[in-house]
C-alpha positions as CSV (number, residue, x, y, z in Angstrom):
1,X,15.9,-13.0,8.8
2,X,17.8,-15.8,7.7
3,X,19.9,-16.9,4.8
4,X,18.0,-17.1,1.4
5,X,19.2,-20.6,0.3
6,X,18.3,-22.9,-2.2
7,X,16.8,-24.9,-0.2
8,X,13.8,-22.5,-0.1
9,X,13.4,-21.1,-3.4
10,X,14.4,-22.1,-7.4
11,X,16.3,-19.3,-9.6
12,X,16.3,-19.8,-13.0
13,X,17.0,-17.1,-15.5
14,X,20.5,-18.3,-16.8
15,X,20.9,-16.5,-20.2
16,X,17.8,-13.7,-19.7
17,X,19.3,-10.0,-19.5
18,X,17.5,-9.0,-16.3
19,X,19.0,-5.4,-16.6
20,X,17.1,-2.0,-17.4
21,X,17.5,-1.3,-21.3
22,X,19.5,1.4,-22.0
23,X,16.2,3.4,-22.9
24,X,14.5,3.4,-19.9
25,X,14.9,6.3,-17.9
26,X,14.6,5.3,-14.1
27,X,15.2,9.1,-12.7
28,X,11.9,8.8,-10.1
29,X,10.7,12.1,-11.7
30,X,10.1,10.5,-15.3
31,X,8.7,7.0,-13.8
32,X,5.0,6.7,-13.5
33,X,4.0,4.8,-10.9
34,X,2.8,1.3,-11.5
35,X,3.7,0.7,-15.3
36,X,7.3,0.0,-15.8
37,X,7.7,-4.2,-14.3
38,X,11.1,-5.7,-13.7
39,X,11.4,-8.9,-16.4
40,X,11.3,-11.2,-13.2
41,X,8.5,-12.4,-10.9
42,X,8.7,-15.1,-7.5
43,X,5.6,-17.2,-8.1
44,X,4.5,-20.5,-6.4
45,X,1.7,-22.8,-7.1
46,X,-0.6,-24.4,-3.9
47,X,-1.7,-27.6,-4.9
48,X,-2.9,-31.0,-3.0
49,X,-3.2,-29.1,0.0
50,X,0.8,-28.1,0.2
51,X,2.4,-24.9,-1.3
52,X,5.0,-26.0,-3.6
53,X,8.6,-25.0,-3.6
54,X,8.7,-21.1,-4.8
55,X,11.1,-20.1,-7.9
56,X,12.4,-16.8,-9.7
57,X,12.0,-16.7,-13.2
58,X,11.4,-14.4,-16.3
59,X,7.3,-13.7,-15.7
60,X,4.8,-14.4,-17.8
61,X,1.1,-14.0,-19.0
62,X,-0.6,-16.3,-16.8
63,X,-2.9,-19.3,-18.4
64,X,-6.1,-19.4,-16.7
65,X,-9.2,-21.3,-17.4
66,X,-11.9,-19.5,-18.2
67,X,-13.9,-21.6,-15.2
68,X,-10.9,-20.1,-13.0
69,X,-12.5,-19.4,-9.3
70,X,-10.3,-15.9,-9.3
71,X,-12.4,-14.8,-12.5
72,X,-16.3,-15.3,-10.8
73,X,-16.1,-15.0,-7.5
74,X,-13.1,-12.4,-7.2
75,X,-10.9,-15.0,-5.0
76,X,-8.1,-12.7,-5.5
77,X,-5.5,-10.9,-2.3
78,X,-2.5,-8.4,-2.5
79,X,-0.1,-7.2,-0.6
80,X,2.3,-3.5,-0.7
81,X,6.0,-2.8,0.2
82,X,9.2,-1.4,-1.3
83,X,12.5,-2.1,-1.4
84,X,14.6,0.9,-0.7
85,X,18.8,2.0,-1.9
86,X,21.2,2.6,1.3
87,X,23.7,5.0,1.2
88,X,26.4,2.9,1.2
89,X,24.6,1.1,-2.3
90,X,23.1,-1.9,0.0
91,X,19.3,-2.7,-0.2
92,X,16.5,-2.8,2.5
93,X,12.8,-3.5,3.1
94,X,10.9,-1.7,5.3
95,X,8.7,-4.1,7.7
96,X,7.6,-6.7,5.4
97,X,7.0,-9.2,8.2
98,X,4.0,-6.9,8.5
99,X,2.8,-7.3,5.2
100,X,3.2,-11.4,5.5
101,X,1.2,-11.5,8.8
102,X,-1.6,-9.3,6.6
103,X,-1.8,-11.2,3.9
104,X,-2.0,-13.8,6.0
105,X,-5.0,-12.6,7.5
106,X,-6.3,-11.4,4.4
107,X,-6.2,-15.1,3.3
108,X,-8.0,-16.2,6.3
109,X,-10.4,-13.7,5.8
110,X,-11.2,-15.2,1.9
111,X,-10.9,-19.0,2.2
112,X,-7.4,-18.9,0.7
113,X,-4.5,-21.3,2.7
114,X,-2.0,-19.6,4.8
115,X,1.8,-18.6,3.0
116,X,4.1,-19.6,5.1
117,X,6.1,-16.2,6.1
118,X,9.0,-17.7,5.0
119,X,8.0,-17.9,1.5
120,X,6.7,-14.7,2.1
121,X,10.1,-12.8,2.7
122,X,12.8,-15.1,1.0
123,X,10.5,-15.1,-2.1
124,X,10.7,-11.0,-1.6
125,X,14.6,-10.7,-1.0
126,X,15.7,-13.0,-3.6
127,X,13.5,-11.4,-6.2
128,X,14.6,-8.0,-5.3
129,X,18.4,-9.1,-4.6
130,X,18.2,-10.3,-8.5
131,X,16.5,-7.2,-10.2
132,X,18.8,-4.6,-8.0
133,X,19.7,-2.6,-11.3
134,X,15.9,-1.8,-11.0
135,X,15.5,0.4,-8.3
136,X,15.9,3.8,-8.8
137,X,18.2,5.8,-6.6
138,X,17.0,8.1,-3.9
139,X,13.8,9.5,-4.0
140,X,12.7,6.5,-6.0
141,X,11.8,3.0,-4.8
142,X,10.9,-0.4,-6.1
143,X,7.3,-1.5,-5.3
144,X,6.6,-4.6,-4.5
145,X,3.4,-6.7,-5.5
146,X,2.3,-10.0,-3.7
147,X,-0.6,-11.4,-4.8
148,X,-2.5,-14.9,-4.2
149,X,-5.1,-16.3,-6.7
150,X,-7.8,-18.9,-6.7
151,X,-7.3,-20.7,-10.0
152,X,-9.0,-23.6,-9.8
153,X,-11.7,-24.3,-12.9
154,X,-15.1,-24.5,-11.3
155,X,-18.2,-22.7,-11.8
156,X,-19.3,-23.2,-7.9
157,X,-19.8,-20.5,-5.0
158,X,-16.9,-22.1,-3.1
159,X,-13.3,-21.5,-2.1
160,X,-10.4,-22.8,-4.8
161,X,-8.4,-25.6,-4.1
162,X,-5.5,-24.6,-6.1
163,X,-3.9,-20.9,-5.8
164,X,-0.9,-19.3,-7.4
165,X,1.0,-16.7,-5.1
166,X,3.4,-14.4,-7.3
167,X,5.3,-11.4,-6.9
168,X,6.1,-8.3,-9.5
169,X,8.8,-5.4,-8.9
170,X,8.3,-1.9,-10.2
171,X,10.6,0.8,-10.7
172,X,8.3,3.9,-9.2
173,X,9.0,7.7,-8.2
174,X,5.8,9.6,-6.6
175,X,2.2,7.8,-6.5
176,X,0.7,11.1,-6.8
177,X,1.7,13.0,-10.6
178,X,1.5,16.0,-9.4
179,X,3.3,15.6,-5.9
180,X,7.3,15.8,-6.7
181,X,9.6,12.5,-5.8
182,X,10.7,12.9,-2.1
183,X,8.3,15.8,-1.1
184,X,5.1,15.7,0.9
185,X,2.9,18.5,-1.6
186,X,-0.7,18.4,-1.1
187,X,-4.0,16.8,-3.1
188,X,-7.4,17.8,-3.1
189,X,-9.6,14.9,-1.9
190,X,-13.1,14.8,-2.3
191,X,-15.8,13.3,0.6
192,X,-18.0,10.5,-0.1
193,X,-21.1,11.3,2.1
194,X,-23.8,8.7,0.3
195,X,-21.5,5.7,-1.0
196,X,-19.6,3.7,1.0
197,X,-16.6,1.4,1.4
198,X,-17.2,-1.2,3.7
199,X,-19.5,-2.9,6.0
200,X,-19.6,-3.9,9.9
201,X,-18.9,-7.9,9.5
202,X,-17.5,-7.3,6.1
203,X,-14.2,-7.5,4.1
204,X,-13.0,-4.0,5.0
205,X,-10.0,-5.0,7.0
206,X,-8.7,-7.2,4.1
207,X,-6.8,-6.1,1.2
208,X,-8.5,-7.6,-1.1
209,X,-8.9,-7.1,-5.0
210,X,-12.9,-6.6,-4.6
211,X,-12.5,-3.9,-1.9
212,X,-10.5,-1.7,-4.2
213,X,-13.0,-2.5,-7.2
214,X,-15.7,-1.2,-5.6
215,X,-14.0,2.1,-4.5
216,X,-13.7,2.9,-8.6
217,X,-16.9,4.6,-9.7
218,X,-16.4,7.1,-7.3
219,X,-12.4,7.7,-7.5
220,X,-13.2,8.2,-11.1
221,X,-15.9,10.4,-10.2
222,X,-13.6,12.6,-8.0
223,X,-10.9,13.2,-10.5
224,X,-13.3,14.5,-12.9
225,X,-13.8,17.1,-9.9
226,X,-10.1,17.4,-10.2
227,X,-9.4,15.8,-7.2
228,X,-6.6,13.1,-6.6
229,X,-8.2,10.8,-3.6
230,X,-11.7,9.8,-2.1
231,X,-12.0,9.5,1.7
232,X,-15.5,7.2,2.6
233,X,-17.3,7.3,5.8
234,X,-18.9,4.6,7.6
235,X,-21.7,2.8,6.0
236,X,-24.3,2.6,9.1
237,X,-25.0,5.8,9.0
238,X,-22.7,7.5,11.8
239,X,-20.8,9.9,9.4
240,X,-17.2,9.1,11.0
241,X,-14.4,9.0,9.2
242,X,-13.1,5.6,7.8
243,X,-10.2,5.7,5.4
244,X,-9.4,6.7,1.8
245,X,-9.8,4.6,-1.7
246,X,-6.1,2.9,-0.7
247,X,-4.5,4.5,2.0
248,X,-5.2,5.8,5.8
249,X,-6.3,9.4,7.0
250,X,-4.9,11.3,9.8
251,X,-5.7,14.6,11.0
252,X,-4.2,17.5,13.3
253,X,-6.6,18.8,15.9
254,X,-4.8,21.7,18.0
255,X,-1.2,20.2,18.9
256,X,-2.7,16.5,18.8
257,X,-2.5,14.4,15.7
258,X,-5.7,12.0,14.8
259,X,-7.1,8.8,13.7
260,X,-9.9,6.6,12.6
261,X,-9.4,3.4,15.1
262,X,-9.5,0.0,13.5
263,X,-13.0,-1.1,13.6
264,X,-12.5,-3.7,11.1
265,X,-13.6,-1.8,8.5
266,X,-11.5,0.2,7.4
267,X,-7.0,-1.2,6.2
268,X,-4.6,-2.0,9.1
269,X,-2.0,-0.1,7.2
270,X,1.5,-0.8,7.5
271,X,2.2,3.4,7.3
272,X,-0.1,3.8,9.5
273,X,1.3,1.8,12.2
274,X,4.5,3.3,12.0
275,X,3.2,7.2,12.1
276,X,1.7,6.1,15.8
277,X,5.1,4.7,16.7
278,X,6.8,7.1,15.3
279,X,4.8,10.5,16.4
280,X,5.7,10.0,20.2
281,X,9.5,10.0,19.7
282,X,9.4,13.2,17.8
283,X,6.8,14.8,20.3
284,X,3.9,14.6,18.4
285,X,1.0,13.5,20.6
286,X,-1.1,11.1,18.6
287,X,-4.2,9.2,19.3
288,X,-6.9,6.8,17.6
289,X,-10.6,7.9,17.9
290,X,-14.2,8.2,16.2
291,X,-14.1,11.0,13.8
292,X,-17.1,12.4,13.5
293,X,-17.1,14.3,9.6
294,X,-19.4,17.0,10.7
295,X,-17.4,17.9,13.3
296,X,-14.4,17.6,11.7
297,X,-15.4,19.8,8.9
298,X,-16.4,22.2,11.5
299,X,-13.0,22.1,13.0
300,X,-11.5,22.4,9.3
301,X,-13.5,25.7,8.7
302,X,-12.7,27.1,12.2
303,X,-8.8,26.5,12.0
304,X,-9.3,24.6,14.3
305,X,-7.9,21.3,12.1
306,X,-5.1,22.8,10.7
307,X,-3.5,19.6,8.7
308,X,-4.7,16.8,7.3
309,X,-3.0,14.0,5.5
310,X,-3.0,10.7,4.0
311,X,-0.6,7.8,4.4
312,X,0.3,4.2,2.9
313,X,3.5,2.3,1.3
314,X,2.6,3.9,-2.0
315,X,1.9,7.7,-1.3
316,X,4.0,7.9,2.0
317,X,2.5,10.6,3.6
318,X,0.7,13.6,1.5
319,X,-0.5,16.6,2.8
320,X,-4.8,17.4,2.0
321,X,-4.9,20.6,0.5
322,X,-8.7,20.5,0.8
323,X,-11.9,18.7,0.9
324,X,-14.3,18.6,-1.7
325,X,-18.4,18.2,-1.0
326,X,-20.8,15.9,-3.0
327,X,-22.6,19.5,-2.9
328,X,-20.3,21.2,-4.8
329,X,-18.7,23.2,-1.6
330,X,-14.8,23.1,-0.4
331,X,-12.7,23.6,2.7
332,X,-9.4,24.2,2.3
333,X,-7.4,22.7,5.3
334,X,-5.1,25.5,6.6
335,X,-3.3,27.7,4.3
336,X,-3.2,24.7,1.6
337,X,0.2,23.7,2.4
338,X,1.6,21.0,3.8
339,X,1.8,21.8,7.4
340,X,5.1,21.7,9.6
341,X,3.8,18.0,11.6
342,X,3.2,16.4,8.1
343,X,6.6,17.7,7.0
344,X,8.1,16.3,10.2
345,X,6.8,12.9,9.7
346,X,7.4,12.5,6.4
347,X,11.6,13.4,7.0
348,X,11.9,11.4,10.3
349,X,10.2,8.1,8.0
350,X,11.7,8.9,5.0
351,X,14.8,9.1,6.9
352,X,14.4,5.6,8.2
353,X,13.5,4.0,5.1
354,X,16.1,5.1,3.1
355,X,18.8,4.9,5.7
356,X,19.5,8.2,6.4
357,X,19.1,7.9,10.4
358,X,18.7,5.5,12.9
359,X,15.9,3.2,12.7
360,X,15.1,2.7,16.5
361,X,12.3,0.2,16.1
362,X,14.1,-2.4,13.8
363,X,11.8,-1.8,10.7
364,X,14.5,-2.0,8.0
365,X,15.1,-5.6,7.1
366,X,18.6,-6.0,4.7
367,X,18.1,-8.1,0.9
């Protein structure tokens, strides 16, 4: 990665107190996820066909017409990552040139102009590199929010010509409330059988706004049932496994760990990824295959299954305690507990991320 200079990006907060006020407890355990955002944000503006030189600045509410393309035809794309403390007080990312080529293709995907990856990252590292009072220390993160919206005023079934591309920081402990900071515990995850996620030819590989929006009904359905995730299966009518309402799925089948394969319906997460590198060098023999959900729910009665989990930038990995029916029924997977392969991925990345072994693949990118 190279120099952040200011050749590449504006900073202007000169006088703004950018630290945490004294009130603000940042111990991960007291920080819900997603509501405390660091004062400053990296935004840049796409117009005339050019993206426009980024800055760092206090954020603010954005102005938007009420015409704006984002606001009627859901022209709207985010990205996912974190910024992690070193032991030695130094600051890292893990893989974002992963979530640049994504976004990138996430862009493609919804008419929206490509970010150059340099933006991308330098926008990232400087924002972080300003706001490092923010990020709480070890279990803790800061998590990172790019996002690209079509603002152009125009009540027209077409692609914007003008986008702003920003970038938030949050201070964040555990994704899931009742899973401690820096443990893998377990959620209950109920099974959508009759609604699905995504389509063959569809948006399902992009990580876009509208994917997520139409994954709500039924979260909110599920944690009525007092259950913390849904995981959808395909919508043609196979009944395999696809992916949860914002993070992969994997499963272990007698000593061999398991995965949906990317179809292009269902997130080419970032976690993902790195479990399937990963796996191997701990001897973990991992492969990506058609799930069928009868059979798996077969193999989770018979013991056969004995772990499940689920994995992405914000929940890590998280063991499934156990699958809830749309009629009414339960399997448990295994005793309940996280199992010792989930525990063993979850240390060995941890590990990685936070610098507290060797990262063997190169994934941790200094601020």
């Amino acid at each position: 990665m190279g120099a952040i200079t200011e050749s590449n990006i504006d900073i202007d907060f000169a006088g703004v107190n950018v630290a945490p006020p004294a009130d603000l407890d940042l111990r991960p355990d007291r920080l819900e996820f997603g509501r405390v955002t660091a004062p400053l944000w990296f935004r840049a503006w796409y117009r005339k066909g050019e993206w426009e030189r980024g800055k760092i600045e206090p954020w603010s509410t954005i102005n938007l017409h009420p015409a704006a393309i984002v606001l009627h035809y859901a022209q709207e794309i985010f990205e996912g990552l974190k910024a992690y403390k070193m032991p030695d007080g130094s600051v890292a990312l893990f893989r974002p040139e992963m979530n640049a080529k994504r976004m990138n293709h996430t862009a493609a995907r919804m008419a929206m102009p490509e970010l150059p990856e340099h933006l991308f990252i330098d926008g990232i590292r400087a924002l972080v590199d300003c706001q490092r009072k923010w990020i709480p220390d070890p279990p803790g993160s800061l998590y990172i929010r790019p996002t690209m919206i079509g603002t152009e005023p125009c009540i027209g079934v077409r692609a914007s010509s003008e986008y702003l591309f920003y970038v938030i920081v949050l201070p964040s402990g555990s994704y899931f409330p009742q899973v401690p900071s820096g443990k893998t515990g377990t959620v209950r995850v109920f099974v959508s059988e009759t609604v699905g996620r995504a389509a063959r030819g569809g948006t399902g590989d992009a990580k876009a706004g509208a994917n997520y929006s139409v994954t709500l009904q039924v979260i909110g359905m599920a944690k009525k049932k007092g259950c913390a995730q849904v995981m959808f299966l395909d919508s043609h009518g196979e009944r395999t496994v696809e992916e949860m309402g914002g993070m992969n799925v994997f499963f272990l089948r007698g000593d061999t760990l398991v995965t949906p394969p990317l179809t292009g319906t269902l997130l080419a997460g970032i976690t993902r990824d790195s479990i399937l590198k990963l796996a191997p060098t701990l001897g973990i023999k991992v492969r990506e295959e058609q799930i069928n959900w009868d059979e798996l729910l077969a193999g989770v009665k018979s013991g056969a299954v004995s772990e499940a989990f689920a994995c992405g930038t914000a929940a890590v990995i998280t063991g499934i305690e156990s699958f809830v029916l749309e009629n009414g029924g339960e399997a448990k997977v295994g005793d309940g507990q996280c199992g010792p392969v989930t525990h063993k991925l979850f240390d060995a990345l941890r590990n990685i991320q936070y610098g507290l072994a060797k990262d063997p693949f190169g994934w941790v990118v200094p601020v």
